[in-house]
VOVEX-170682 format. One line per field, with one value per residue: residue number from 1; x, y, z of N, C-alpha, C in turn. Coordinates in nm, 2 decimals. Layout:
BEGIN
i <- NUM ...
n.xx <- X ...
n.yy <- Y ...
n.zz <- Z ...
ca.xx <- X ...
ca.yy <- Y ...
ca.zz <- Z ...
c.xx <- X ...
c.yy <- Y ...
c.zz <- Z ...
This chain:
BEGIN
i <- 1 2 3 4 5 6 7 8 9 10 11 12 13 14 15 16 17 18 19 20 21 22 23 24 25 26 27 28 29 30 31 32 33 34 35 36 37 38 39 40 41 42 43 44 45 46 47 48 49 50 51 52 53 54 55 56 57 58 59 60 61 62 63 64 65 66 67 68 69 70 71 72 73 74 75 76 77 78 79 80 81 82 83 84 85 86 87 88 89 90 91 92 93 94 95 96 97 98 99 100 101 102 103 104 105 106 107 108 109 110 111 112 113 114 115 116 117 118 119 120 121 122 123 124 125 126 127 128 129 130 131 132 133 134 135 136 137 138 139 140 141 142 143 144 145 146 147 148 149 150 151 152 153 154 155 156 157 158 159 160 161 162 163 164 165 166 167 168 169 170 171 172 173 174 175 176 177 178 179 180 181 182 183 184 185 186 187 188 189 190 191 192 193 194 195 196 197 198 199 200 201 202 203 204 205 206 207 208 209 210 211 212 213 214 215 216 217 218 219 220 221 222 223 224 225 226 227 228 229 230 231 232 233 234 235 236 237 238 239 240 241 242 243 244 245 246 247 248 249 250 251 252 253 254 255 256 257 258 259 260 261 262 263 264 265 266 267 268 269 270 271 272 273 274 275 276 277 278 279 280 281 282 283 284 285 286 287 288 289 290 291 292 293 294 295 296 297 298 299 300 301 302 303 304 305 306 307 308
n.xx <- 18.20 18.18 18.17 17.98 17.77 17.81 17.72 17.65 17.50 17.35 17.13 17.02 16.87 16.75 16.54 16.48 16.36 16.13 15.98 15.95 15.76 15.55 15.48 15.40 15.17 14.98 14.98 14.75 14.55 14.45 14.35 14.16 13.95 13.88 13.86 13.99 14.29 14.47 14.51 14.57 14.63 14.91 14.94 14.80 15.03 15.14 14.88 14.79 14.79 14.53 14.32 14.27 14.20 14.00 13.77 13.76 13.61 13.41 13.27 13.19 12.98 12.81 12.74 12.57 12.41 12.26 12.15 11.98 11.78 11.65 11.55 11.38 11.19 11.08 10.97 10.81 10.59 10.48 10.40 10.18 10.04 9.99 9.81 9.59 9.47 9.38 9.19 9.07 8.96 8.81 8.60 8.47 8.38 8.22 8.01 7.89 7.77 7.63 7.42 7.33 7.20 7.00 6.90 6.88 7.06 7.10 7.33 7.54 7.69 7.83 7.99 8.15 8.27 8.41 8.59 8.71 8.88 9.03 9.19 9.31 9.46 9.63 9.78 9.91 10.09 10.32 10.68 10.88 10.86 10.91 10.75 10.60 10.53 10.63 10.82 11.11 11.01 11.03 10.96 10.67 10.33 10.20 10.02 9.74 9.44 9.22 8.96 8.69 8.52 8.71 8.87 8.65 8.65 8.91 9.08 9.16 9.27 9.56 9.60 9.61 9.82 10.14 10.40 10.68 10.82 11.06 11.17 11.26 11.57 11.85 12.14 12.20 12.42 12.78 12.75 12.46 12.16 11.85 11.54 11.31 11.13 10.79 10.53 10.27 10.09 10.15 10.05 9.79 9.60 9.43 9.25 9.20 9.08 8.85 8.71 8.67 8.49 8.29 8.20 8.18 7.93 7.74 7.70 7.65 7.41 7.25 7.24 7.16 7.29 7.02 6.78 6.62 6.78 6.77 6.71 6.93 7.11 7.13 7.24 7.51 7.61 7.63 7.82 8.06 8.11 8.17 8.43 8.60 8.71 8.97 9.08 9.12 9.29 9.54 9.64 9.67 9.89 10.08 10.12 10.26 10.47 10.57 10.64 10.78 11.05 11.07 11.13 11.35 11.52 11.47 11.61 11.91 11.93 11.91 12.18 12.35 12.32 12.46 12.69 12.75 12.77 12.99 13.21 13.23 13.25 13.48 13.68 13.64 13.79 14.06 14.14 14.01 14.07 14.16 14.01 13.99 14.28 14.41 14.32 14.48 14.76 14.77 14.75 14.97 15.17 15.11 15.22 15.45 15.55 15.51 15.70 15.95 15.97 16.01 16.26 16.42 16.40 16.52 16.81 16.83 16.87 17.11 17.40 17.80 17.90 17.75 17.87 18.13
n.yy <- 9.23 9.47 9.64 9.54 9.65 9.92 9.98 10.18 10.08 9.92 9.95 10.13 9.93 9.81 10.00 10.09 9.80 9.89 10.04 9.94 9.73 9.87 10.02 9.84 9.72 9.99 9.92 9.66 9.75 9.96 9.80 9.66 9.80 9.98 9.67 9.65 9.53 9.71 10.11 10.15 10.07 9.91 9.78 9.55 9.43 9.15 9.11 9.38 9.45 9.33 9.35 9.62 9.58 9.43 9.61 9.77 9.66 9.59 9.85 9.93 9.71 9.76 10.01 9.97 9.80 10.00 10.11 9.98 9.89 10.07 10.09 9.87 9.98 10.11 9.94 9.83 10.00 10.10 9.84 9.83 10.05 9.97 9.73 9.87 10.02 9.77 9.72 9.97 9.93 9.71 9.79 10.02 9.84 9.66 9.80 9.96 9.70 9.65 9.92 9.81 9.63 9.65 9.82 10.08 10.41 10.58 10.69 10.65 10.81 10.91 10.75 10.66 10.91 10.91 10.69 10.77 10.98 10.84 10.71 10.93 11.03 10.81 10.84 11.09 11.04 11.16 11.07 11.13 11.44 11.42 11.33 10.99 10.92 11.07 11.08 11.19 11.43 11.51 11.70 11.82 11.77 11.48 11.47 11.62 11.69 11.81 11.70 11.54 11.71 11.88 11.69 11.59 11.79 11.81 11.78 11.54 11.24 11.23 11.45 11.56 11.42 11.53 11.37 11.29 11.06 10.90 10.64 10.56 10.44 10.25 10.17 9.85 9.67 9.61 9.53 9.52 9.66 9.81 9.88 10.10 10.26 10.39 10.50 10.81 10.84 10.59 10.43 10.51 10.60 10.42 10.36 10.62 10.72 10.59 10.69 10.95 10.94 10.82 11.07 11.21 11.15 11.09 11.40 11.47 11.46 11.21 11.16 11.32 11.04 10.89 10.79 10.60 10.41 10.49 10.37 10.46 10.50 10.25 10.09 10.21 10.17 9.90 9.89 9.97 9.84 9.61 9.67 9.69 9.46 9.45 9.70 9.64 9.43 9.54 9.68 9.50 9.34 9.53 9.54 9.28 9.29 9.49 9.32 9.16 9.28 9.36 9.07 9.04 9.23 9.20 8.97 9.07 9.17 9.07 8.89 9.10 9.13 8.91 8.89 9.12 9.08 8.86 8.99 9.18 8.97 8.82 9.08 9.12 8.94 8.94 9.25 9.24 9.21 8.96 8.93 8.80 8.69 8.94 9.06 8.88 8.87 9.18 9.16 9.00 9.17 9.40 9.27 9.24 9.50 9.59 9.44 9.52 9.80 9.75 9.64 9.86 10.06 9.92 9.88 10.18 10.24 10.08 10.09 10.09 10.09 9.92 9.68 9.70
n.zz <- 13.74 13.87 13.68 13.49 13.66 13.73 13.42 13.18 12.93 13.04 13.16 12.96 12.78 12.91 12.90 12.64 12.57 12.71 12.63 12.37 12.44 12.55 12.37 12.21 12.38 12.39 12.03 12.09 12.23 12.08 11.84 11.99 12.06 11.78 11.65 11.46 11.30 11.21 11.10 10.84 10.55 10.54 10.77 10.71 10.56 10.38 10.28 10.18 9.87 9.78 9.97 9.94 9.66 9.71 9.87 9.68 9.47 9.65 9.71 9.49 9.43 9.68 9.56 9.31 9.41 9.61 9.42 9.24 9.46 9.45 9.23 9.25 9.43 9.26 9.04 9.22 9.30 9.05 8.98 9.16 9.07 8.79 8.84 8.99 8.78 8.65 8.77 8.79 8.54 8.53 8.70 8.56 8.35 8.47 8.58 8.33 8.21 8.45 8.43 8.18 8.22 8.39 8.32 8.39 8.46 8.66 8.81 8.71 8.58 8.78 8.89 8.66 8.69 8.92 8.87 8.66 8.83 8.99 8.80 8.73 8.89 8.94 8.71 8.74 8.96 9.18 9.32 9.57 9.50 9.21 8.86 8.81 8.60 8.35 8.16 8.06 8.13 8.46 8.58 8.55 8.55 8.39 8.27 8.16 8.26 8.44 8.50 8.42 8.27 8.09 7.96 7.77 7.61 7.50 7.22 7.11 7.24 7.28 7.31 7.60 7.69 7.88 7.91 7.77 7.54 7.60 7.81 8.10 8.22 8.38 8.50 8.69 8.72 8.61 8.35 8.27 8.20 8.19 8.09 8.33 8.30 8.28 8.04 8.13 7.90 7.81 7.96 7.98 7.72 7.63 7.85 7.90 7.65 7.65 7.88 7.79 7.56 7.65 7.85 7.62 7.48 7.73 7.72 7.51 7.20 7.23 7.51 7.83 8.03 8.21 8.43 8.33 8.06 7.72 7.39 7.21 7.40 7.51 7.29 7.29 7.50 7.51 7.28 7.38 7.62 7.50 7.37 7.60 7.74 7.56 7.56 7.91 7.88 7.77 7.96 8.12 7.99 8.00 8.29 8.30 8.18 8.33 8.56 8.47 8.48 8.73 8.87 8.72 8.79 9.09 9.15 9.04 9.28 9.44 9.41 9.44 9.69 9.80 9.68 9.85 10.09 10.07 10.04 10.26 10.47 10.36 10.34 10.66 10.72 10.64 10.77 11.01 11.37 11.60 11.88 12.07 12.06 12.08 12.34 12.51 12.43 12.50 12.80 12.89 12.76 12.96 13.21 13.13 13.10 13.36 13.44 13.32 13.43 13.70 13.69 13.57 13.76 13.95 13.88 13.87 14.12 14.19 14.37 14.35 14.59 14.73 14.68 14.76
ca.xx <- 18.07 18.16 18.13 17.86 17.74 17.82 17.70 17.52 17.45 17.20 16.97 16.93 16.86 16.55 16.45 16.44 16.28 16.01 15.96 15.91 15.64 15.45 15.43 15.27 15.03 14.86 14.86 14.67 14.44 14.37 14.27 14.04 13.90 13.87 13.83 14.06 14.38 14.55 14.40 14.64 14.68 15.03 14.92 14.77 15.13 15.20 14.76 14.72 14.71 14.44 14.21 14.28 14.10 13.84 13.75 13.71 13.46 13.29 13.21 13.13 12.87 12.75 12.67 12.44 12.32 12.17 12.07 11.91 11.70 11.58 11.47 11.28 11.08 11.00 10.86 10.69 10.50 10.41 10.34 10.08 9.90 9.88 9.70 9.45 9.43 9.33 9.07 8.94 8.86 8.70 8.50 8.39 8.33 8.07 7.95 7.82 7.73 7.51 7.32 7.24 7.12 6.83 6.84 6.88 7.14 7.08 7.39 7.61 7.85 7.89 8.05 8.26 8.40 8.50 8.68 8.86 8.92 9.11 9.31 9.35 9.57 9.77 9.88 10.00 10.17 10.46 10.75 10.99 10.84 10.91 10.60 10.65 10.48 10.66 10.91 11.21 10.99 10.99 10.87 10.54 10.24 10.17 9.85 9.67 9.30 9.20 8.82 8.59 8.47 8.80 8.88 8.57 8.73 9.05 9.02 9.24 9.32 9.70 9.63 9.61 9.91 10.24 10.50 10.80 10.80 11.16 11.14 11.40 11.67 11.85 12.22 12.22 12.55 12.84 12.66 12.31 12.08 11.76 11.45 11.23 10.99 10.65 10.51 10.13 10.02 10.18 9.97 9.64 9.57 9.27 9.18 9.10 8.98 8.72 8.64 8.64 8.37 8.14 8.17 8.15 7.83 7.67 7.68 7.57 7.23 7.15 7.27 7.28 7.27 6.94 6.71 6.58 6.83 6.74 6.75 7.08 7.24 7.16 7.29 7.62 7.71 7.66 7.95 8.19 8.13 8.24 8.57 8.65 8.81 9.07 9.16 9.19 9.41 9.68 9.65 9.74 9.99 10.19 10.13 10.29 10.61 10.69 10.65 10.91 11.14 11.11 11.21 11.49 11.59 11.49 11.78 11.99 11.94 11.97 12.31 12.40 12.31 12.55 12.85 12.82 12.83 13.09 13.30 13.26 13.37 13.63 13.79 13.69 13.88 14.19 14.15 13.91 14.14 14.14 14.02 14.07 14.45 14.49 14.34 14.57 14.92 14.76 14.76 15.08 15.26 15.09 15.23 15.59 15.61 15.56 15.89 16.06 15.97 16.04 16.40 16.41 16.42 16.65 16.91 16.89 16.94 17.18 17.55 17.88 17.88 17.65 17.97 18.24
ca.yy <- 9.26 9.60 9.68 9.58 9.73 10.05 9.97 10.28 9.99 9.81 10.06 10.17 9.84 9.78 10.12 10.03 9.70 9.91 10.14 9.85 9.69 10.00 10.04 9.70 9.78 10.09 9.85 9.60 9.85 9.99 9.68 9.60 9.91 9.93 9.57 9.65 9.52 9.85 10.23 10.17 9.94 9.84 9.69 9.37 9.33 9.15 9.11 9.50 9.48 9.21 9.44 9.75 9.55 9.41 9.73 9.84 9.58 9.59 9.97 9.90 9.65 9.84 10.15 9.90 9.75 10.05 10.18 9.87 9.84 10.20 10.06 9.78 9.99 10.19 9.86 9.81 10.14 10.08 9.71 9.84 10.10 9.87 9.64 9.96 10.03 9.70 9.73 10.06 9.90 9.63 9.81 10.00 9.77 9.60 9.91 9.92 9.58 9.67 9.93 9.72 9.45 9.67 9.94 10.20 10.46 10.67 10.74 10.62 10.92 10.99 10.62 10.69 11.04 10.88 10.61 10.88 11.07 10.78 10.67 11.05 11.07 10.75 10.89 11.22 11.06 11.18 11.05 11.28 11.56 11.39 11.30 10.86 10.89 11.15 11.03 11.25 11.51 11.49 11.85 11.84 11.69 11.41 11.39 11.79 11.70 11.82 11.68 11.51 11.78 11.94 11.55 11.61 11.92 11.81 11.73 11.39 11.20 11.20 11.67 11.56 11.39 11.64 11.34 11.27 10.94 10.85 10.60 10.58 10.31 10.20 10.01 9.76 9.60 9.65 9.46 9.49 9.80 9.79 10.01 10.08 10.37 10.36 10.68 10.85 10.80 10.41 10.35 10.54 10.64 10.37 10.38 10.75 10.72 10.51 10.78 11.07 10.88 10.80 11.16 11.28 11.12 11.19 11.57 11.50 11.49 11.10 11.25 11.20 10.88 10.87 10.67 10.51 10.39 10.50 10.24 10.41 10.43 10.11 10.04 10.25 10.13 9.78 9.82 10.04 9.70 9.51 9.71 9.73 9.37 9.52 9.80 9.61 9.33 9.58 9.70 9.38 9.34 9.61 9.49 9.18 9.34 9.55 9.23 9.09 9.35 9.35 9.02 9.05 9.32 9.13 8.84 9.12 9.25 8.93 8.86 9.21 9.14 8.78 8.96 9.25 8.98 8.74 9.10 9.22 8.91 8.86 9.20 9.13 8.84 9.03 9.31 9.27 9.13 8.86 9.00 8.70 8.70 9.03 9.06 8.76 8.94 9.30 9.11 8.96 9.28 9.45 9.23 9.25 9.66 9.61 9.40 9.61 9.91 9.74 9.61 10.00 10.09 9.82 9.95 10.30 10.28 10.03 10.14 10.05 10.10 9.80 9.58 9.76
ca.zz <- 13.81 13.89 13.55 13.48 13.74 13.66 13.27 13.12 12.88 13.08 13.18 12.82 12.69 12.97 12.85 12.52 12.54 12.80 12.51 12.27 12.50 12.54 12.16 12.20 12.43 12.28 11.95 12.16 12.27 11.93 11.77 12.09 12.07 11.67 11.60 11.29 11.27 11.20 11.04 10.73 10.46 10.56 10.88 10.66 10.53 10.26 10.17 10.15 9.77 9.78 10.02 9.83 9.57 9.78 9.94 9.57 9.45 9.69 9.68 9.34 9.45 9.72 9.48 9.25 9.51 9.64 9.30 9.20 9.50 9.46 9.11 9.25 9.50 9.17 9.00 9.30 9.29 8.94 8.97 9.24 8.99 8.69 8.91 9.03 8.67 8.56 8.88 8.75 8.40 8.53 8.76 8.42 8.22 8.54 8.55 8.22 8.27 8.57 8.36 8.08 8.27 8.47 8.22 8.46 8.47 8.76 8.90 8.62 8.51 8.90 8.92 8.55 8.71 9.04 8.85 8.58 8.89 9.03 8.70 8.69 9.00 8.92 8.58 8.80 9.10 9.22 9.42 9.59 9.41 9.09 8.83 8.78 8.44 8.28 8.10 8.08 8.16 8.58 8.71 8.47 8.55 8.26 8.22 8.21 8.22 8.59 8.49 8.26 8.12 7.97 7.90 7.66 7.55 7.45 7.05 7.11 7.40 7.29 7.33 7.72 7.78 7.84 7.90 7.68 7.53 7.66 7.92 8.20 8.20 8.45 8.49 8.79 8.72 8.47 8.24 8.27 8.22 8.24 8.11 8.43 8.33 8.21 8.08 8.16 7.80 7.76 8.06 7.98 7.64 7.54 7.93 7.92 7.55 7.69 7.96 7.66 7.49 7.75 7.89 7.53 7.48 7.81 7.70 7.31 7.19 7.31 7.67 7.94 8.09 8.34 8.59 8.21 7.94 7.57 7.26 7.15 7.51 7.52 7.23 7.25 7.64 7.41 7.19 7.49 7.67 7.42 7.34 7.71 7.76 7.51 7.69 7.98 7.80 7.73 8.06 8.18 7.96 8.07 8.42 8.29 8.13 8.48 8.62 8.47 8.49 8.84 8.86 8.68 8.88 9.25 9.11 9.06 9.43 9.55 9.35 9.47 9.85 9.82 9.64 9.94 10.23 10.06 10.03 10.42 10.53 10.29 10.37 10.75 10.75 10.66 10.88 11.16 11.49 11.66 12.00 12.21 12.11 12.15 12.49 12.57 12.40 12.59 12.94 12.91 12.81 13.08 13.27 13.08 13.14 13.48 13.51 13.32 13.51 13.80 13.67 13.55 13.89 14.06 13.80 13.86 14.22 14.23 14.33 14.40 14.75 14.77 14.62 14.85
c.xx <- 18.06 18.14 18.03 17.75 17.70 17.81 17.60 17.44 17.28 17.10 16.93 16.85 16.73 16.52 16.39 16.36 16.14 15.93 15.87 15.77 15.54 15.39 15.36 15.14 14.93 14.85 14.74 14.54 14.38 14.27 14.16 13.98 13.83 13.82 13.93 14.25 14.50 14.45 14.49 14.66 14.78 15.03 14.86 14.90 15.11 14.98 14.73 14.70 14.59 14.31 14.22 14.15 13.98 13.73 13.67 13.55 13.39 13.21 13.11 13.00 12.79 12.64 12.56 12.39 12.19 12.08 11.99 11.77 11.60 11.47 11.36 11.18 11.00 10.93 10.76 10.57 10.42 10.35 10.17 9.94 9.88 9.80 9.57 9.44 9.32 9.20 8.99 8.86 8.80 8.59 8.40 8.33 8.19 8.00 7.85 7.71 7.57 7.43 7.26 7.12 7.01 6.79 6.78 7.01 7.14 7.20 7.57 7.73 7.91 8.01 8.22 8.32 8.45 8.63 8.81 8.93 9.07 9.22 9.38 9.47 9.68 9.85 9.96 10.06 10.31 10.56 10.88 11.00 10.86 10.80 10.68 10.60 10.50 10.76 11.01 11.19 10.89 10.90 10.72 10.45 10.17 10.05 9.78 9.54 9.27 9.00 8.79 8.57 8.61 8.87 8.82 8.65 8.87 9.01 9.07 9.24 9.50 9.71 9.64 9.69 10.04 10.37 10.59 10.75 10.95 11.12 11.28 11.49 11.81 11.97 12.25 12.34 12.64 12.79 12.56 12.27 11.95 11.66 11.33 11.09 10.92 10.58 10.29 10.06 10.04 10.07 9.80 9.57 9.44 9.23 9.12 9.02 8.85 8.60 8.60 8.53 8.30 8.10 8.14 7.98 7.73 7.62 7.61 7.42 7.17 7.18 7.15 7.19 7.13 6.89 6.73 6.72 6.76 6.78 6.91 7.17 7.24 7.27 7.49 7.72 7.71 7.83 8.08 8.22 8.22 8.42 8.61 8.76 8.98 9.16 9.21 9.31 9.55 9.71 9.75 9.86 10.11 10.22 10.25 10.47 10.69 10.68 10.74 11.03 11.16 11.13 11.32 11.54 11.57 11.62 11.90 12.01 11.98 12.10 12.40 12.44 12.42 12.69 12.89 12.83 12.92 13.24 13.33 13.28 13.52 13.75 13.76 13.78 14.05 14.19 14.08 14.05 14.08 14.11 14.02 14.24 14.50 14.41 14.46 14.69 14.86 14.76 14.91 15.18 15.23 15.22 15.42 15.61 15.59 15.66 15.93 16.00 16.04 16.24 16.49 16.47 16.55 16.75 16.97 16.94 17.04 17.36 17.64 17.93 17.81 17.78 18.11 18.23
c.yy <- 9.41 9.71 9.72 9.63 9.87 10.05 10.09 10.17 9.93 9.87 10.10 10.09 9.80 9.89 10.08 9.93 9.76 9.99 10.03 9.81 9.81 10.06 9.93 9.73 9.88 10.02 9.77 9.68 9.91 9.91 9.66 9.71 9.95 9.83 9.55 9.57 9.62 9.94 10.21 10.02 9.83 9.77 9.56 9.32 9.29 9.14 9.27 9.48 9.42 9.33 9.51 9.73 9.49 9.48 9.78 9.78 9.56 9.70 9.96 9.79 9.70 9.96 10.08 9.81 9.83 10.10 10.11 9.85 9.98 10.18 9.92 9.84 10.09 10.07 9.83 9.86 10.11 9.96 9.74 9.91 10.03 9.77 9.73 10.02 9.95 9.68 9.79 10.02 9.79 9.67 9.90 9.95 9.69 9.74 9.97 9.83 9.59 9.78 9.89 9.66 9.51 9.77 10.07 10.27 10.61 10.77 10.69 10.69 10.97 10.88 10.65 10.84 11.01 10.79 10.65 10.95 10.98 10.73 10.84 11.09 10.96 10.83 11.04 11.22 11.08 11.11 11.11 11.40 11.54 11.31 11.15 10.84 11.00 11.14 11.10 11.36 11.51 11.57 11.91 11.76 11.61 11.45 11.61 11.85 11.72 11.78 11.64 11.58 11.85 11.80 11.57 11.71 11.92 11.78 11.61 11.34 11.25 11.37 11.64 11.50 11.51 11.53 11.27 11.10 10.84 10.78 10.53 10.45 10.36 10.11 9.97 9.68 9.69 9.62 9.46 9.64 9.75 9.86 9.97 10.16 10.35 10.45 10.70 10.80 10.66 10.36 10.34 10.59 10.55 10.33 10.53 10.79 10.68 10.61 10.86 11.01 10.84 10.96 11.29 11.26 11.13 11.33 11.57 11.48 11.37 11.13 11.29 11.12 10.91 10.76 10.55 10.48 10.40 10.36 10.30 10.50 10.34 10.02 10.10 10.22 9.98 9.75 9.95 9.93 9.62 9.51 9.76 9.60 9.41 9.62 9.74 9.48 9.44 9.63 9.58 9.31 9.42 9.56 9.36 9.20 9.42 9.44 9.17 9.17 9.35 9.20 8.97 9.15 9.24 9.00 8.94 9.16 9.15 8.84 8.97 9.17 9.00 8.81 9.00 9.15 8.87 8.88 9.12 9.09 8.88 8.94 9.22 9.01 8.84 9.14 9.34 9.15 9.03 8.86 8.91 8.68 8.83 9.10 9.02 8.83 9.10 9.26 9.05 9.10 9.41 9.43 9.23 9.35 9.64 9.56 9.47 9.74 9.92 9.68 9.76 10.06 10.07 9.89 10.06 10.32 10.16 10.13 10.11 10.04 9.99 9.66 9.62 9.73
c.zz <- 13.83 13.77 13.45 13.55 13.74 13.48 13.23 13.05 12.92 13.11 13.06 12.78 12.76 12.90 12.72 12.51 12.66 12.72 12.44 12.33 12.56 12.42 12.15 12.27 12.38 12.12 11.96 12.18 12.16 11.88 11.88 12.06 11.92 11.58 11.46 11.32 11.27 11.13 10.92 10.65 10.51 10.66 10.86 10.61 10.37 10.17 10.16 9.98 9.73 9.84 9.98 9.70 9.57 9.78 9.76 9.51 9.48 9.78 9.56 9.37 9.48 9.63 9.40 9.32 9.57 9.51 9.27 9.32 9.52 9.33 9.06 9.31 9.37 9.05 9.09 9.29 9.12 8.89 9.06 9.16 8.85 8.76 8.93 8.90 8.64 8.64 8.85 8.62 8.42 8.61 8.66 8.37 8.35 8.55 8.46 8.22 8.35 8.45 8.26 8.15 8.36 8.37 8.30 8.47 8.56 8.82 8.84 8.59 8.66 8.92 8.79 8.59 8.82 8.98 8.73 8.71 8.94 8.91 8.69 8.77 9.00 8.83 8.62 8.94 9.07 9.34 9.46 9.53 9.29 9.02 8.77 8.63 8.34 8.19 8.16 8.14 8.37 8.66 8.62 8.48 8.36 8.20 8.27 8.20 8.41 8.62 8.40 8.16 8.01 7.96 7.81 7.57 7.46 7.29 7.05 7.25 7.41 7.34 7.47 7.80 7.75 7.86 7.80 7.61 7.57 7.78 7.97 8.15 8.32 8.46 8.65 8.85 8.61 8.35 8.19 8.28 8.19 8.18 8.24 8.46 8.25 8.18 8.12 8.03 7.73 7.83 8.05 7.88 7.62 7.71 7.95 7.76 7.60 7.80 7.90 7.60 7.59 7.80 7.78 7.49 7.59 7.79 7.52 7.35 7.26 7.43 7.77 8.00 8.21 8.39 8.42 8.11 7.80 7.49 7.24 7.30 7.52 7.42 7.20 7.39 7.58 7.39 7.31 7.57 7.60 7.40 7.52 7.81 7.66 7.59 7.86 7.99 7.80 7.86 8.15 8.11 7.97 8.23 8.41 8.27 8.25 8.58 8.60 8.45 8.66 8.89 8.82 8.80 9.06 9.24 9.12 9.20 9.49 9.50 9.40 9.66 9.88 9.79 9.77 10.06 10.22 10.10 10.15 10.50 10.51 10.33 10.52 10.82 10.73 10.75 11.01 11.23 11.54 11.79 12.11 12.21 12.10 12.30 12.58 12.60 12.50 12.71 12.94 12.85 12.86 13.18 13.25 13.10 13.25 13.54 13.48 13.35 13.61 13.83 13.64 13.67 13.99 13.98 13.84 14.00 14.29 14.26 14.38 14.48 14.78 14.76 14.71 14.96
């Protein structure tokens, strides 16, 4: 008894195991605090190579996840103006329409420059400072008719477009790419033909359109009628084509958005904690360093004199 009594032994060995349970505690408190498991691979043990490769794939998703959905709000945008295209060529073509049908044209080229003015500004919108109908060519306005009349002016329609004929493309996956751009002159070449010839002929000799219609404006807003379901036929078939690119691409997002939440559980099912058992284990070796503190103590001031 007196031996052990006097044991350097035994006060080390609480020390030590007061040590140990203090290394437990601030883990406990980590993970509560963190939610993680540990800040290092090695703390999942034997699944670190598993998360390692989680973690990777589903960066790799993430990245075409975001890119992809950057390239749906850009069919968006262009799903929006072939539709206000195929608006402005019908509102043309009634337009026409209407002056036949009273044989008045009063106010006629004011109606055909509001509605160039408006195809005029789709074919040169920008987004983020960048021109959407320019092909390869971003920092150049497509289209470089700032009016009817140098529209008239031009000798071609094709002299008034400036964008490339490259159009963007786009990979979503490893697998899959995509083209997603649409250029200023795909979009508007036999819609602004159609504007060049009405505004060419307003200014020629049968010119210009007034209160009265002439025999050959009548007969020449006739055949621009005629050839104006055309023009808006291909209109609407382009509409049709970024229509279905953007649903290809919304499957992709939504294959993308199923990967990235099968992934962050996945990899939080390896290292996110279990924070009800380690509250539990952090209350019970609370509760364990305060014995051995308190056995720590009894130890040190035990002594021989107490046994004598």
């Amino acid at each position: 008894m007196l031996d052990r009594v006097g044991s350097w032994s035994v006060a080390q060995g609480l020390i030590n195991e007061y040590g140990r349970i203090q290394g437990r505690t601030v883990k406990w408190q980590t993970q509560i605090s963190t939610g993680k498991v540990g800040d290092q691979f090695a703390d999942t043990k034997d699944k670190a190579s598993v998360l390692v490769a989680a973690k990777q794939r589903s960066a790799e998703v993430d990245s075409y996840l975001s890119a992809t959905k950057e390239v749906l709000n850009r069919l968006d945008v262009q799903d929006l103006h072939m539709q206000e295209l195929v608006a402005i060529g019908g509102r043309l073509r009634q337009t026409m329409a209407d002056a036949l049908s009273t044989g008045h044209a009063p106010a006629f080229m004011d109606e055909v420059n509001n509605l160039y003015n408006q195809a005029l500004t789709i074919g040169n919108m920008r987004i983020d400072g960048k021109y959407l109908y320019g092909g390869s060519r971003t920092d150049q306005a497509p289209v470089n008719t700032a009016d009817l009349a140098s529209l008239v002016a031009a000798p071609t329609v094709a002299d008034i477009f400036e964008n490339t004929d490259f159009n963007q493309t786009q990979r979503i996956d490893q697998n899959e790419t995509i083209e997603v751009g649409l250029t200023a002159s795909e979009i508007g070449t036999d819609l602004f033909q159609m504007f060049k010839d009405l505004a060419t002929f307003n200014v020629g000799v049968d010119g210009p359109f007034g209160a009265n219609l002439s025999a050959a404006q009548s007969i020449f807003l006739v055949t621009q009628n005629v050839a104006m379901p055309n023009v808006s036929q291909g209109l609407t078939t382009l509409a049709a084509i970024n229509g279905s690119r953007h649903a290809q691409v919304l499957n992709t997002v939504e294959r993308h958005e199923s990967l990235s939440a099968y992934f962050t559980k996945f990899i939080g099912d390896i290292e996110d904690v279990d924070l009800a058992e380690a509250v539990a284990r952090l209350n019970q070796d609370q509760v364990a360093v305060e014995a051995a503190g308190r056995m720590i103590a009894q130890v040190n001031q035990m002594s021989l004199l107490d046994y004598i």
